[in-house]
C-alpha positions in Angstrom: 81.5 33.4 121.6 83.0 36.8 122.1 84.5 35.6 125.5 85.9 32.6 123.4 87.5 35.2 121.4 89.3 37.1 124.1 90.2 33.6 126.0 92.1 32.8 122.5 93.7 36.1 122.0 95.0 36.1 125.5 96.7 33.1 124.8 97.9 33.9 121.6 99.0 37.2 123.1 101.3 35.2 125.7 102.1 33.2 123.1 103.4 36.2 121.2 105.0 38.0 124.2 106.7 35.0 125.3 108.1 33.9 121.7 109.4 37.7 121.6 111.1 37.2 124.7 112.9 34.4 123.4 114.9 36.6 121.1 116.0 38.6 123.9 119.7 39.0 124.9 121.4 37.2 127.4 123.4 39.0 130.2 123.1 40.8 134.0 122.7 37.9 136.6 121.5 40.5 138.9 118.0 40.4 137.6 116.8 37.3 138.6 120.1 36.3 141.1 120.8 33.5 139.0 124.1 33.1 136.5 122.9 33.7 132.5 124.2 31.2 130.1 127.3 31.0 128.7 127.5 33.4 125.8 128.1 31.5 122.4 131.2 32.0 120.6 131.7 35.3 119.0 131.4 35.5 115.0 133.4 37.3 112.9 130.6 39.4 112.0 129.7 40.0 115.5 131.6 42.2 117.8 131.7 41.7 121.3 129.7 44.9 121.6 127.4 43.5 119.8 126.6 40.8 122.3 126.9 43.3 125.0 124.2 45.2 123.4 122.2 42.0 122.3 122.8 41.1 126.1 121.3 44.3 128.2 118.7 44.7 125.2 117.2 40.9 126.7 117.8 41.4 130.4 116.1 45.0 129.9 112.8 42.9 128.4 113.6 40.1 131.7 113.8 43.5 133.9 110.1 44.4 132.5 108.7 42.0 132.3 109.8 41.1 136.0 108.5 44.2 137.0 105.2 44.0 135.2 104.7 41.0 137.0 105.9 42.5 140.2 107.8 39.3 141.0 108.1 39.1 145.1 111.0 38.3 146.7 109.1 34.8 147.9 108.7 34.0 144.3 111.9 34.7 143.2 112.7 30.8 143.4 110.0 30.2 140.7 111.0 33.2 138.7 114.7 32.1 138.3 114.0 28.9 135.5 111.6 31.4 133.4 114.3 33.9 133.4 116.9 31.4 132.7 115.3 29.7 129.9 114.5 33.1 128.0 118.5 33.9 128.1 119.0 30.2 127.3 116.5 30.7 124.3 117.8 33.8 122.8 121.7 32.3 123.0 120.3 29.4 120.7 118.8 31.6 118.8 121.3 34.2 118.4 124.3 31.6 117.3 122.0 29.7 114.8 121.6 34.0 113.1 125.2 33.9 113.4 125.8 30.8 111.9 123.2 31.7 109.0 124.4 35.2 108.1 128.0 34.7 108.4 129.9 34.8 105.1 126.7 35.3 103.2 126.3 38.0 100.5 123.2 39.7 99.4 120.2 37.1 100.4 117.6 36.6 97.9 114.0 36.4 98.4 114.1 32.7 99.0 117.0 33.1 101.7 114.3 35.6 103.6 111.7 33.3 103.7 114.4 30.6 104.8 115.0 32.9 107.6 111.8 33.5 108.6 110.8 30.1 108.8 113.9 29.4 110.2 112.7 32.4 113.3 109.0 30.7 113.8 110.7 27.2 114.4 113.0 28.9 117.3 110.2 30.3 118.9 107.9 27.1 118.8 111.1 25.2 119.7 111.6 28.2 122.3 108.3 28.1 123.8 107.8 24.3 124.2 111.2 24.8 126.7 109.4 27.9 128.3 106.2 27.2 128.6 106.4 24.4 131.2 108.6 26.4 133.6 106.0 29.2 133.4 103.5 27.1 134.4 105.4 26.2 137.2 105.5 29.8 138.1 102.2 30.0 137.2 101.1 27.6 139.0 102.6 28.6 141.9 101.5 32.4 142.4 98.0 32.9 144.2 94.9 33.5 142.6 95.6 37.4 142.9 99.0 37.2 141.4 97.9 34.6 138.6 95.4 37.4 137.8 98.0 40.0 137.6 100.1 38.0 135.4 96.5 37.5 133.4 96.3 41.2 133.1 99.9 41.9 132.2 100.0 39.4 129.3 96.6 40.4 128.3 97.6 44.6 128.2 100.3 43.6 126.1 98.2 42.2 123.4 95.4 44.8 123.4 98.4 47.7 123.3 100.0 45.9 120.4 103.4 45.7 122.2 104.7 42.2 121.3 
């Protein structure tokens, strides 16, 4: 039963970590050699340094997490769509915030929880787009590695540092 327990907290802990990631900023190509996308259209209550920040704030999480997993050079290739689709994520999600805080006043409780909801379906919508391309990276590191990755996802949830 116990083992039960921890199988579902790891996942749940990937789950976590990788729905995080997806409010990450988009940005620095140089992390995983691959163009980011296109940065959505500035809002008037967003600055460009705003997105620059928003932008080396997610390719610093990328970075770590990259790290963590001590990505090879070999699987760079199946790093690339993971990266790609957490800077795709977080541009999504970051113009929808825009779009929903722009021109608005003081929000009432009712606007928070409309925000909040409207935060959990970006990371389900997020992770259903992620998920497949990490398995695919998964899938394609060696049993070692796969454990790494295994141990990474699962120190994150037993630190608390989703």
């Amino acid at each position: 039963m116990t083992r039960s327990f921890k199988r579902a907290g790891r996942a749940f802990a990937g789950a976590l970590l990788l729905g995080g990631l997806l409010l990450t900023g988009v940005g620095a190509p140089v992390l995983a050699q691959q163009q980011p996308a296109a940065s959505p259209a500035v809002a008037p209550t967003q600055t460009p340094e705003d997105v620059a920040r928003a932008t080396l704030r997610g390719e610093t999480r990328i970075r770590r997490l990259r790290d963590r997993l001590e990505i090879t050079a070999a699987e760079e290739s199946l790093w690339a769509p993971v990266a790609q689709a957490m800077r795709e994520n977080e541009a999504a999600f970051r113009a929808d915030m825009v779009q929903q805080t722009t021109g608005k006043g003081a929000s009432t409780a009712v606007d928070d929880l409309k925000m909040f909801q409207m935060i959990a379906d970006h990371h389900s919508a997020g992770l259903k787009k992620l998920i497949p391309v990490f398995e695919t990276f998964y899938e394609g590191l060696s049993p070692a590695r796969r454990k790494r990755a295994d141990r990474v996802f699962g120190e994150r949830f037993r630190s608390g540092g989703m």
